[in-house]
N, C-alpha and C positions, 0 to 999 in steps of 0.2 A: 463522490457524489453519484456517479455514475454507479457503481456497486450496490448503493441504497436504494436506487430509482430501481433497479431492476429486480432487486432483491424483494422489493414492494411489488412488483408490478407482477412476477412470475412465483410467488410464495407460496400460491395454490397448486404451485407444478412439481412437489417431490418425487414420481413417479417418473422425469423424465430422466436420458441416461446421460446427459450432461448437466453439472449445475450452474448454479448462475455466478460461481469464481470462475471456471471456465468460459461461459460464454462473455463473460465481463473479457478476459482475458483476450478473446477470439477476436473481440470487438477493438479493443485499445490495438491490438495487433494489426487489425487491418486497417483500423483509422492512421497508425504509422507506419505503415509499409513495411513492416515486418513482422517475423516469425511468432506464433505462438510461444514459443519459449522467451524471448522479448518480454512478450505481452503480460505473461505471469509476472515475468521479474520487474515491470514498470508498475503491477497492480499491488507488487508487496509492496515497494516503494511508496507507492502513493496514499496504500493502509497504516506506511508507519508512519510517516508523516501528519498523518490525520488524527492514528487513534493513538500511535503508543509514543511517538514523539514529538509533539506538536509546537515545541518550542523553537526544537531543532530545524525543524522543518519549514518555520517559519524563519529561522535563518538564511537557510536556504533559496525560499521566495527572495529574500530580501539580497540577497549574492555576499552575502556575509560568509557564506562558506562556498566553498563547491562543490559540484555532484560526485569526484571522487570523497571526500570525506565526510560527505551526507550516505553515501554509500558503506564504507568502514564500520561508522557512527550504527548504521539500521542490523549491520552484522555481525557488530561485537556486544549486540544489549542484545539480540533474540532470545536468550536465554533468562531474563529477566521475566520472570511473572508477576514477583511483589511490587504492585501500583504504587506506594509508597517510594520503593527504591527508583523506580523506573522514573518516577516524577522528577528522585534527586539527580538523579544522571541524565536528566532530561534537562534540566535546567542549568547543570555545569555545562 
């Protein structure tokens, strides 16, 4: 959500030298007390979860899994671009 809002809010900004996955990044990082690189890695997570695995992820919400194999899960299908495929693997 947070990605969207900003992504709407700062749209008219391509000219600046960081984008808004970075400052998203910057953001999630400092709101958890830790590092930028954290911060990327909590924003993929939160992207697969939302766009490319949302079934899974709502496993997850729900502690049907946990965040080491919610993690596995987001980095053994990156490679996935067929939405078709990715639905069915999303759904086993």
């Amino acid at each position: 959500d947070l990605h969207e809002e900003r992504a709407s809010q700062f749209a008219d900004r391509q000219e600046w030298a960081v984008d808004v996955w970075e400052a998203v990044a910057a953001e999630v990082a400092a709101a958890l007390r830790t590092n930028v690189g954290m911060g990327y890695s909590y924003l993929r997570y939160a992207m697969a979860m939302r766009l490319r695995l949302p079934k899974l992820g709502k496993a997850f919400e729900a502690g049907d899994i946990d965040f080491r194999l919610f993690q596995t899960a987001v980095f053994r299908t990156c490679l996935i671009e067929d939405p078709e495929a990715l639905d069915t693997v999303d759904a086993q």
